[in-house]
C-alpha positions in Angstrom: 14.6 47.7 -14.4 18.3 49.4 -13.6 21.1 47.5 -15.0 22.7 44.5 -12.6 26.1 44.1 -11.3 28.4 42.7 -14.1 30.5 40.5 -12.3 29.2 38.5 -9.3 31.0 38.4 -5.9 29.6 35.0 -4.5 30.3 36.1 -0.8 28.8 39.6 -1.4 25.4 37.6 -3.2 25.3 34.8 -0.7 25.2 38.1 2.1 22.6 40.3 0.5 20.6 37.0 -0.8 20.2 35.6 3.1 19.8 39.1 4.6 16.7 39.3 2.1 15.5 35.8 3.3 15.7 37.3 7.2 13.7 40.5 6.7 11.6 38.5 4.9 11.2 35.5 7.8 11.3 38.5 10.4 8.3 39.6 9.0 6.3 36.9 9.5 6.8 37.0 13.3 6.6 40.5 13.7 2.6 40.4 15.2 2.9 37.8 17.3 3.6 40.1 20.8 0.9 42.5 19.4 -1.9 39.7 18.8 -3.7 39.8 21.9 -4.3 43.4 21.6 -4.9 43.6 18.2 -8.7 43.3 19.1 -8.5 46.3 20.9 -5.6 48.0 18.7 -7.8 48.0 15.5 -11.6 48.3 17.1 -12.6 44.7 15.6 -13.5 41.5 17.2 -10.9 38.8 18.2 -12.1 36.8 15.1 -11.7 39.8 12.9 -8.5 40.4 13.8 -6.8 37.3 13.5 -6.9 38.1 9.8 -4.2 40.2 10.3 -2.3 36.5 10.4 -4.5 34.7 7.9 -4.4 37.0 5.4 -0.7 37.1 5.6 -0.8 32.9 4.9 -3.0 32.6 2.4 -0.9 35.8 -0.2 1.7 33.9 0.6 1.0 30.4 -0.2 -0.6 31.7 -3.3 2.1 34.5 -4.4 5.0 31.2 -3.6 4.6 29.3 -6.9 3.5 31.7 -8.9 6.3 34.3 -8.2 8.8 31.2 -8.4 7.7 30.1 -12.0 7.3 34.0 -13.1 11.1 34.6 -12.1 12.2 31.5 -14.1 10.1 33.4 -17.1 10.8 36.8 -16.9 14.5 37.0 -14.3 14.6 36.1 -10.8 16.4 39.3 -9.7 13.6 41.2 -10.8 10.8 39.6 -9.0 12.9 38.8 -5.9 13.2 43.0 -6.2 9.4 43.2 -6.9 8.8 40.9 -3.6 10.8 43.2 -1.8 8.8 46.0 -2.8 5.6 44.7 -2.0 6.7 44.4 1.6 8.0 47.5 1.6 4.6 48.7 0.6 2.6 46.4 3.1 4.9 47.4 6.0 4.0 51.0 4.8 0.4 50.5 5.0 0.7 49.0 8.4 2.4 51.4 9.7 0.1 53.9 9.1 -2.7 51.9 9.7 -5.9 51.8 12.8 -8.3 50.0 11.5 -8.6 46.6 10.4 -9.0 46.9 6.6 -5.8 48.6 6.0 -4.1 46.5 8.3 -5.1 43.2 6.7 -4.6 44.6 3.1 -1.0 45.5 4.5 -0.4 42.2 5.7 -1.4 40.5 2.7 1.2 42.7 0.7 3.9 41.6 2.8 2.6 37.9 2.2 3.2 38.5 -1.7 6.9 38.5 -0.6 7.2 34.9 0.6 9.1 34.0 -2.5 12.5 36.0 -1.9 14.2 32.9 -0.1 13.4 30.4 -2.9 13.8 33.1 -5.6 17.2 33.8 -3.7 18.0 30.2 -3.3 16.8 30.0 -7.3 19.9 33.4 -8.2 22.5 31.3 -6.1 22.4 27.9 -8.7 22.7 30.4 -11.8 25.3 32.4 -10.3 27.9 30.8 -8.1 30.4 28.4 -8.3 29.6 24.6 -8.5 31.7 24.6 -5.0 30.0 26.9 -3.1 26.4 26.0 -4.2 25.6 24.0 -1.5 27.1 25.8 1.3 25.4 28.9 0.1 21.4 27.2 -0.4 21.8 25.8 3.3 22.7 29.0 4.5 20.1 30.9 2.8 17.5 28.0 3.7 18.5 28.4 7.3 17.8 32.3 7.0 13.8 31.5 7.9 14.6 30.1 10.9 17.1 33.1 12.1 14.4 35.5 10.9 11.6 34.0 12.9 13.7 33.4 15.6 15.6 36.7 16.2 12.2 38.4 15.0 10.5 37.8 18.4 12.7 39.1 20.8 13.2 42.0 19.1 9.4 43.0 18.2 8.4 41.8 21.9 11.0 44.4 23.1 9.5 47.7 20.2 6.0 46.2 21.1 6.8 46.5 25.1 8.8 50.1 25.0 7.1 51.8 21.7 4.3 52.2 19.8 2.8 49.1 17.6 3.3 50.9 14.4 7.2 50.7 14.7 7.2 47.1 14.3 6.3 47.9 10.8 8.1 51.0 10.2 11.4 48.5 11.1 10.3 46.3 8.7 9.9 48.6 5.8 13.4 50.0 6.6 14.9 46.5 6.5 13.5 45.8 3.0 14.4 49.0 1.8 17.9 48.1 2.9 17.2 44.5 0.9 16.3 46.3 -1.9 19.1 49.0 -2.2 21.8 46.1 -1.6 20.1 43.3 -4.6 20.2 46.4 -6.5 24.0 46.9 -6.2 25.3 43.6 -5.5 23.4 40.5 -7.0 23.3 40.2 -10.9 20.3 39.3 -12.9 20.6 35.6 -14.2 20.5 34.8 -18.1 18.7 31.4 -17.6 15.2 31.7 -18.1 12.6 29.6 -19.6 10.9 32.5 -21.5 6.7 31.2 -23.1 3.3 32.8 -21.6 2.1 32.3 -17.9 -0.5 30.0 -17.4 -2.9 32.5 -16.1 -5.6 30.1 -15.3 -3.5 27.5 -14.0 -2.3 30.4 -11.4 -6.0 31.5 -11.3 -7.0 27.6 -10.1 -3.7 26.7 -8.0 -4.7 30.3 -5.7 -8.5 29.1 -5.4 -7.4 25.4 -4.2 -4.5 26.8 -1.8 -7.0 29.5 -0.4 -9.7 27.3 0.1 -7.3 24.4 1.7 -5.4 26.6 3.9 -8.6 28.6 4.9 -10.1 25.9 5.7 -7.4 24.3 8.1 -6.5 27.8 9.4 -10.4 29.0 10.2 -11.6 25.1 11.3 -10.8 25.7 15.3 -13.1 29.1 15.1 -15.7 27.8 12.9 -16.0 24.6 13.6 -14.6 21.0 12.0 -18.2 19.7 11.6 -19.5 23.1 10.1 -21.0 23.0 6.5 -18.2 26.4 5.9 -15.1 24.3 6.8 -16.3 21.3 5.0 -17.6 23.0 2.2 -14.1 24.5 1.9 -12.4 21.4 2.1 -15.0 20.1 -0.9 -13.8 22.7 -2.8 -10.3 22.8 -2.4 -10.5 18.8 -3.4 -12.2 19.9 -6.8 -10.6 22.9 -8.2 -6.9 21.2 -7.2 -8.1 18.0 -9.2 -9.1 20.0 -12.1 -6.3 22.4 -12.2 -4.2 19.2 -12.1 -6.0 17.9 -15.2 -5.3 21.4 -16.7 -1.6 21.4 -15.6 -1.4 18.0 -17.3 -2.5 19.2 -20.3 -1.4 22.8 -21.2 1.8 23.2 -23.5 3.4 25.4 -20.6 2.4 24.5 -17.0 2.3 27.4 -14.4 3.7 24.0 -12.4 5.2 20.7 -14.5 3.3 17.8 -12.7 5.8 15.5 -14.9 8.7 16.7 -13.2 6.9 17.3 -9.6 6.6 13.6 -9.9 10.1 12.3 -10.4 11.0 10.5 -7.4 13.2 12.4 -5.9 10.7 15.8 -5.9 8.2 14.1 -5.3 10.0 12.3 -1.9 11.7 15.4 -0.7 8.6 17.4 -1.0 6.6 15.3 0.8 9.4 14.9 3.4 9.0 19.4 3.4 5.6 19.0 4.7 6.5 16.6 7.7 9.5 18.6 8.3 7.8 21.6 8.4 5.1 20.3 10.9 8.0 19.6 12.9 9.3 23.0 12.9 5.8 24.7 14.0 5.2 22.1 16.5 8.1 23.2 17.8 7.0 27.3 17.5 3.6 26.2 19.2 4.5 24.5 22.6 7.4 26.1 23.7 6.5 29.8 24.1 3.4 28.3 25.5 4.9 26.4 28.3 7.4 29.9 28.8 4.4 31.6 29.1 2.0 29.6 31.9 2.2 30.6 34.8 4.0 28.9 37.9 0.6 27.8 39.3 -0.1 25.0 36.8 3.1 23.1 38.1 4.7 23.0 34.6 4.2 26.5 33.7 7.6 28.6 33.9 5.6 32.2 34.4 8.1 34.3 32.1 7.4 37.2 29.9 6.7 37.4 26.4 10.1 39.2 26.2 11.8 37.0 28.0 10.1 33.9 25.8 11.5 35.5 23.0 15.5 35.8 24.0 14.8 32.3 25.2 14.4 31.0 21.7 16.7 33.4 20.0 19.5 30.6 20.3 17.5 28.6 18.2 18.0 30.6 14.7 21.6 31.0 15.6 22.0 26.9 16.7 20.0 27.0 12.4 22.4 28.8 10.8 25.7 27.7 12.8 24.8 24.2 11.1 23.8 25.4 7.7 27.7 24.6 6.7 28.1 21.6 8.7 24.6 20.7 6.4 26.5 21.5 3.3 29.5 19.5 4.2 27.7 16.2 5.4 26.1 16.9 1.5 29.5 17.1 -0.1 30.4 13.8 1.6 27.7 11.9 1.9 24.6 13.0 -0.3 22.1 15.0 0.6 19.7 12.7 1.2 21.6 11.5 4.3 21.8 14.6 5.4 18.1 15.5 5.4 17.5 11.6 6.9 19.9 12.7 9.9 18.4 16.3 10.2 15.0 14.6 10.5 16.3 12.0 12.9 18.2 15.1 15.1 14.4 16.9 15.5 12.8 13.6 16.3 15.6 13.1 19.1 14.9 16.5 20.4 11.3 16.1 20.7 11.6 13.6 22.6 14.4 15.3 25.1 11.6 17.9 25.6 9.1 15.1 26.7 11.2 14.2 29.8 13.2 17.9 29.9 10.3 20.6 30.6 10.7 22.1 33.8 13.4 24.6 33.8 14.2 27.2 31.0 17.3 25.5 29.9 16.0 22.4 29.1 14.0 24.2 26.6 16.6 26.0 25.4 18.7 23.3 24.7 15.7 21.2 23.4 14.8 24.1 21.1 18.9 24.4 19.9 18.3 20.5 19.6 15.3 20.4 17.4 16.9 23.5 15.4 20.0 21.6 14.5 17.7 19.1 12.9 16.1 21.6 10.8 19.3 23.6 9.6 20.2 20.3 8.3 17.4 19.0 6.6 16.0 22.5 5.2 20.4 22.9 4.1 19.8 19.6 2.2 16.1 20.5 0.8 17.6 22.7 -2.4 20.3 20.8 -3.3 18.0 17.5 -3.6 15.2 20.3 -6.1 17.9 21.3 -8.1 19.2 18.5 -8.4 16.3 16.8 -10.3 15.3 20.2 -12.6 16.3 21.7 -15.3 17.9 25.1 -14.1 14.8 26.4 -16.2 12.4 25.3 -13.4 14.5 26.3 -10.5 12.7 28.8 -8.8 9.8 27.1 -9.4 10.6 23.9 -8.5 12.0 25.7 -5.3 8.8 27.8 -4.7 6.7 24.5 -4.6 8.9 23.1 -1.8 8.8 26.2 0.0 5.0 25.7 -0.4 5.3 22.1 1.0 7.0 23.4 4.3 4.0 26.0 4.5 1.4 23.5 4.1 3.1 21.5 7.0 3.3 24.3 9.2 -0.2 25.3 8.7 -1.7 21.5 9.5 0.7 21.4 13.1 -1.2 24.6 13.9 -4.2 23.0 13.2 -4.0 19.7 14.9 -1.8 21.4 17.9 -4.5 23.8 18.1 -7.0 21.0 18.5 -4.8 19.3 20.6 -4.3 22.1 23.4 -7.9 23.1 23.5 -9.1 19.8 24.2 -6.9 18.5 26.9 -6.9 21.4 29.8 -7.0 22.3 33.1 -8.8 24.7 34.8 -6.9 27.6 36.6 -9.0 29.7 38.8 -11.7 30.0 36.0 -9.5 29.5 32.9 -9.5 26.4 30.6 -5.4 26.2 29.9 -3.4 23.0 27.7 -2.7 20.6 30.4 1.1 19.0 30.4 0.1 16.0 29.1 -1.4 18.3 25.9 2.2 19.4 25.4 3.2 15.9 25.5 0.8 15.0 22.8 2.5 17.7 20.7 5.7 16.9 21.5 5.0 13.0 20.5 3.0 13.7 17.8 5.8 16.0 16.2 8.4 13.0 17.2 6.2 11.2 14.7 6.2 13.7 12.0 10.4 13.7 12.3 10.2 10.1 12.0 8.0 10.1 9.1 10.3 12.4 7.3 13.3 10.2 7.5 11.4 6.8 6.3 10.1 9.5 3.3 13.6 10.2 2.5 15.0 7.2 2.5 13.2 6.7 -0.9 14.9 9.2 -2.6 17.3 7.8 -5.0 21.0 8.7 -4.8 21.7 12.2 -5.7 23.7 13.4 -8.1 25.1 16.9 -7.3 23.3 20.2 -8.5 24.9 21.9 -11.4 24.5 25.3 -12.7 23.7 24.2 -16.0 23.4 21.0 -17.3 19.3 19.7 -17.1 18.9 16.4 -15.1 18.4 12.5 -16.8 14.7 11.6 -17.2 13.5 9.8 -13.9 12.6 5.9 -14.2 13.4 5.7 -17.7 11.3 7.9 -19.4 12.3 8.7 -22.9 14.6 12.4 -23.2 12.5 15.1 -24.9 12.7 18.5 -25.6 12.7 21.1 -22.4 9.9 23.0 -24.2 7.6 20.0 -24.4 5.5 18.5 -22.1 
C-alpha cells in the first residue's frame, strides 16, 4: 500500500472524500435509462435481467458493514482505496460485457463499493479539525443524493446518443480519477481498533441481509404468498437471531450489539430506515408521473432525458443545504436538525399531493423533499459518532448507511405493490392511477413523520470529537474498549 500524504489539507480531503461518495452514488443510477432494454441488450428474459439491479443491492448491503468494521481494523484509507477498485473492476467487466453473467458479476463488483461514503465520512472524524467535522460529514452525506441525482441526466443523455457500454466505461474513468486523487491527497488514519474479523459473524450478517433484501426485492415477481418469498423471509428471521446471539457473545463482534443499542444509535438508526423510505418514495413516483403520457390526465408525457434534468435540481437543492445542516448542528444539536429535515420531507410530500400537474411543481416538490434530506442525512454522522468510540466509526457509520438501504429497499417494495394494484387501463395497458401516486405520496408523508417522533427520543448530543470515546449510555458501568 503506497505511502499517504503527511500532512492533511482538510479542504483538499473533504473534495477528494465527496467526489469519491458521487462516483460512487452515480453508479448506482447509471442502469436505470438502459433497464427496459436490458432484456434485449443481454439476450435474457425481463426477470433475468433485473439482476443486473439486484445483484448490485444485495453486494452492497452485505460488503456495507463488513468493509466499515474491516477499515476500523486494518485503515480506512486502504479499504476506501480497495472499494474504489472494485468498481473500477466491475465498471470494467460491464463495459465489456453482452451477456448476462458478466454483466451481473460486474454489477455486483461495483456493489462491493457502497462503503466509500461511510468509510469517507469514517477518514473525516480522524482527520479534520473538531470545527469543520460537521460541516464536512453533511457534505459528504449529501454526496449520495448529488450522485444519484446528477447520475440520471447524464447516463439518459450517453444511453440516448451512444452505445450502452459507455455508461460504464465513464464510470471506471471516474473511479480511477477517485483513486489517483485518495492516493495523493487523503492520509491514512492511525486510529484503528486492530483484533481478528469475525468471519462467521460476516459469514451470518451476509446470509440474513441476502435472504431479507432478496426476499423484499424478488416478492412483487415471485409472489408475497409464494413458499420462495416466505421461506426467505423464515430464513432471514433465523440466521439474524442467531448471528445476534453470536455477536453477543464473541470477544470481538464483526458488529457491537452493546453499543448498536445505546439510545441514541439505536434512535437515529431507526430514524435512517424511515428517512430512507422517504427518499425512494420520492425516486419512485416522480419520474413515473414525468414519464405517463398526457392521455391519463395526470401524466406529463416527457422523456426519460428530460425526467432526468428535471430532477437534477434535487442533488444540488441536497448539497446547497449540507452547510446550512451543519450550522443548525452547531447551534442547536443535531438532533433538531434531523427532527426539522424529517419534518421539511413530510411538508413536501404533501405539497406534491395537491402540486402534480405541471413540471415545476415537481421540481419544486422534489427541491422541497431534498432539503429535508440534506438535512437530516447532514445530521445522521454527527449523532453515530457522537455515541462511539472513534474505534467503531466506520463501522458504526456502515450500519447506518445499511439502515438507509434497508429503507429504500422496503419503499420499493410496498410502492411497487402500491402502483400495480391501483391502475387504469390505457388503450390495453394496466398503468398506476393518480390516486396510486397519492398513496405513495401519503404513505411517504407518514414515514417523514415517523422519523421525527423517532428522533425526538434521542437524548441531547454532545458534539463528535476526534478522539475522546463517548460515556456509557443509561448508566452502564465504564469498561475497557477491548471488552465486550
Amino acid at each position: 500500500m503506497p505511502a499517504s500524504p503527511a500532512s492533511p489539507r482538510p479542504n483538499a480531503v473533504v473534495g477528494v472524500l465527496a467526489l469519491a461518495g458521487i462516483v460512487v452514488a452515480l453508479m448506482q443510477t447509471l442502469v436505470i435509462p438502459i433497464i427496459p432494454e436490458l432484456p434485449k441488450l443481454l439476450d435474457a428474459s425481463a426477470s433475468d435481467a433485473a439482476w443486473a439491479v439486484t445483484a448490485t443491492l444485495l453486494a452492497s448491503a452485505v460488503a456495507t458493514p463488513v468493509v466499515g468494521r474491516l477499515g476500523d481494523m486494518f485503515g480506512k484509507r486502504r479499504m476506501l482505496l480497495l472499494s474504489l477498485v472494485l468498481l473500477i473492476a466491475g465498471s470494467a467487466v460491464c463495459a465489456l460485457s453482452d451477456t448476462l453473467v458478466p454483466m451481473v458479476v460486474g454489477r455486483a463488483l461495483q456493489g462491493l463499493s457502497a462503503a466509500v461514503i461511510p468509510l469517507g465520512i469514517s477518514i473525516m472524524r480522524d482527520e479534520l479539525p473538531v470545527e469543520r467535522l460537521a460541516g464536512a460529514t453533511a457534505v459528504m452525506s449529501a454526496s449520495l443524493g448529488v450522485g444519484g441525482a446528477l447520475g440520471l441526466p447524464a447516463a439518459a443523455l450517453i444511453a440516448d446518443k451512444l452505445d450502452w457500454h459507455m455508461l460504464f466505461w465513464l464510470a471506471g474513468a471516474l473511479g480511477a480519477v477517485s483513486l489517483v486523487l485518495v492516493l495523493a491527497l487523503v492520509p491514512e488514519s492511525a486510529v484503528r481498533s486492530g483484533g481478528r474479523f469475525d468471519v462467521l459473524g460476516g459469514l451470518g450478517m451476509a446470509a440474513g441481509l441476502a435472504s431479507l433484501l432478496l426476499a423484499i426485492s424478488k416478492g412483487g415477481d415471485w409472489g408475497w404468498s409464494s413458499g420462495t418469498v416466505l421461506g426467505l423471509f423464515a430464513a432471514a428471521v433465523v440466521i439474524l437471531l442467531v448471528w445476534g446471539w453470536w455477536e453477543l457473545h464473541t470477544l470481538e463482534p464483526l458488529v457491537d450489539l452493546r453499543t448498536t443499542a445505546r439510545r441514541q444509535v439505536l434512535f437515529t438508526n431507526l430514524a435512517s430506515v424511515a428517512i430512507g423510505f422517504s427518499m425512494f418514495a420520492m425516486s419512485l413516483v416522480l419520474p413515473q408521473l414525468l414519464q405517463l403520457p398526457e392521455a391519463t390526465g395526470y401524466g406529463l408525457g416527457r422523456s426519460l432525458l428530460t425526467t432526468g434534468f428535471v430532477m437534477a435540481p434535487s442533488g444540488l437543492v441536497m448539497m446547497a443545504f449540507a452547510p446550512v445542516s451543519a450550522k443548525v448542528s452547531k447551534a442547536r444539536g443535531p438532533k433538531v436538525t434531523l427532527m426539522i429535515g424529517a419534518l421539511i420531507v413530510a411538508a413536501g410530500y404533501a405539497l406534491n399531493i395537491v402540486l402534480m400537474a405541471e413540471v415545476w411543481h415537481l421540481v419544486l416538490v422534489s427541491c422541497v423533499i431534498s432539503a429535508g434530506i440534506g438535512f437530516a442525512y447532514g445530521a445522521m454522522p454527527s449523532l453515530i459518532m457522537g455515541a462511539v468510540p472513534p474505534s467503531e466509526t466506520a463501522a458504526a457509520n456502515s450500519l447506518n448507511t445499511l439502515m438507509r438501504s434497508l429503507g429504500t429497499s422496503v419503499a420499493s417494495a410496498i410502492a411497487g405493490v402500491i402502483l400495480a394494484q391501483l391502475t387504469i387501463d390505457l388503450g390495453g395497458f394496466a398503468l398506476p392511477s393518480e390516486n396510486a401516486f397519492k398513496v405513495v405520496m401519503a404513505i411517504g408523508a407518514g414515514a417523514a413523520l415517523l422519523a421525527a417522533a423517532i428522533a425526538s427520543f434521542i437524548p441531547r448530543h454532545r458534539p463528535a470529537g476526534p478522539v475522546a470515546d463517548p460515556a456509557p449510555a443509561d448508566g452502564a458501568a465504564t469498561e475497557p474498549a477491548s471488552v465486550r
